[in-house]
C-alpha positions as MATLAB code, in Angstrom:
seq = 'XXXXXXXXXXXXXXXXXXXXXXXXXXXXXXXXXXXXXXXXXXXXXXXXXXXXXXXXXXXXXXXXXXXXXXXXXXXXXXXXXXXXXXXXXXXXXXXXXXXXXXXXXXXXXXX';
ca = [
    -133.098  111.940 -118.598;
    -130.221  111.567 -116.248;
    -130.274  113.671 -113.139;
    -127.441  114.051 -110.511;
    -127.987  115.441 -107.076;
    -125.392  116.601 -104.650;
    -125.285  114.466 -102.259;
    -121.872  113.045 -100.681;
    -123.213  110.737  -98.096;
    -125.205  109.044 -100.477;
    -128.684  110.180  -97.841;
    -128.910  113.698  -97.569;
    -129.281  116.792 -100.009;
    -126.024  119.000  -99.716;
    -125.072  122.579 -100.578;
    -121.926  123.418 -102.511;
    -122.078  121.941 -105.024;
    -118.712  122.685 -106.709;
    -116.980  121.047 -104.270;
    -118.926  117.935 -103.303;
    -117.289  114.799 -103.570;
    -120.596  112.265 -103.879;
    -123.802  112.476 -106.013;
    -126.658  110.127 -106.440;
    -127.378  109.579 -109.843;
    -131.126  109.390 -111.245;
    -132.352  107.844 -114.717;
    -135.638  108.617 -116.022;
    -136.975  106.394 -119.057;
    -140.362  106.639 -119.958;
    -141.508  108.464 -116.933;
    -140.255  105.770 -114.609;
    -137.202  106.493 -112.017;
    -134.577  103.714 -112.270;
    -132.286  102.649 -109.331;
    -130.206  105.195 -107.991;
    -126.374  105.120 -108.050;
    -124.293  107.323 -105.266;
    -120.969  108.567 -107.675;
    -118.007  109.397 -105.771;
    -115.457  112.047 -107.220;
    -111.723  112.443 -107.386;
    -110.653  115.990 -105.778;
    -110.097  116.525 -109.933;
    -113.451  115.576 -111.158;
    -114.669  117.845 -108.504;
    -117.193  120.542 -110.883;
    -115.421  123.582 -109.131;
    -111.602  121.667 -110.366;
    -113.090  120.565 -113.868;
    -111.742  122.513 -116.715;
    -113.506  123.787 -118.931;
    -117.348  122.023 -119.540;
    -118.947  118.729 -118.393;
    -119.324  117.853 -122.090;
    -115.794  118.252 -123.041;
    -115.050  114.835 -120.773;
    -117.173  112.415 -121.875;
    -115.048  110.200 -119.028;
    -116.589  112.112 -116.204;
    -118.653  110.249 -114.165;
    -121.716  112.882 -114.370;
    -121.223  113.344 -117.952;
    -124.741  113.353 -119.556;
    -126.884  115.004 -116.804;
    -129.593  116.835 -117.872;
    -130.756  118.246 -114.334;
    -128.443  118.942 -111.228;
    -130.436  119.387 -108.093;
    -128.658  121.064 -105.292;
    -129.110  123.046 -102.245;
    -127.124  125.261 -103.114;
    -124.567  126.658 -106.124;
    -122.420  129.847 -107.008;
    -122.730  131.717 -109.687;
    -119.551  130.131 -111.835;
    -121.030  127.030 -111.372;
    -124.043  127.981 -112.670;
    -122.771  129.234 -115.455;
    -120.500  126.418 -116.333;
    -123.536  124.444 -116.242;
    -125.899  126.658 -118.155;
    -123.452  126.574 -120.939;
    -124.009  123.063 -121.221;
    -127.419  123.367 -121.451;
    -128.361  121.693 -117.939;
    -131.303  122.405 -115.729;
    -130.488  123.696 -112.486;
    -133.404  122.968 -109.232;
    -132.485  124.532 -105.773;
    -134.221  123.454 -103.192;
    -134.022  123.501  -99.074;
    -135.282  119.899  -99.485;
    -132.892  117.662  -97.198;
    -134.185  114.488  -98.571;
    -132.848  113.803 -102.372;
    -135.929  111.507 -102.704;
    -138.209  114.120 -102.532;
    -136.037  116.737 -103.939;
    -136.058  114.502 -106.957;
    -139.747  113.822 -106.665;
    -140.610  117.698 -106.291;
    -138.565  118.180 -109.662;
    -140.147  115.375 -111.322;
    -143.759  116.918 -110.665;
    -142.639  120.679 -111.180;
    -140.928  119.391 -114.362;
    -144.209  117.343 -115.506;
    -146.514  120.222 -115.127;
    -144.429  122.147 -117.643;
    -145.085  119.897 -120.264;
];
């Protein structure tokens, strides 16, 4: 499972999303959370300057994600995103640790 948060500072949880430059990417294999990486956008990779879906540019640097964790997203966005089938968790968290955390247990007590 690959899961991006917004995040362009690489250490805190952001808001507006479509227009943040930086994300930390998350990989989950066999419940166990790899190393991070913090991805850093062109002003055209940008989600709110993409055209059309994440899956039509397999290029993109957050192509893939399953879950996008965010403080906060509009409703295009969301959309955009839904289409492609990912998993959208807002939270007030400031911390993308435990944002990611508090996803991973939500997420596990679904199953």
């Amino acid at each position: 499972m690959k899961i991006a948060l917004t995040s362009p500072n690489g250490t805190t949880l952001s808001g507006h999303a479509g227009k943040c430059p930086g994300y930390l990417v998350f990989v989950i294999e066999d419940g166990k959370i790899l190393p991070q990486e913090h991805v850093k956008l062109t002003r055209q990779q940008t989600l709110r300057n993409l055209e059309g879906r994440l899956s039509d540019h397999p290029d993109h640097p957050l192509y893939g994600m399953n879950v996008f964790i965010t403080q906060g997203l509009g409703e295009g966005l969301m959309r955009k995103l839904h289409k492609d089938k990912i998993t959208i968790y807002q939270t007030e968290e400031p911390d993308p640790i435990n944002a990611l955390k508090q996803f991973h247990l939500i997420n596990e007590s679904l199953d």
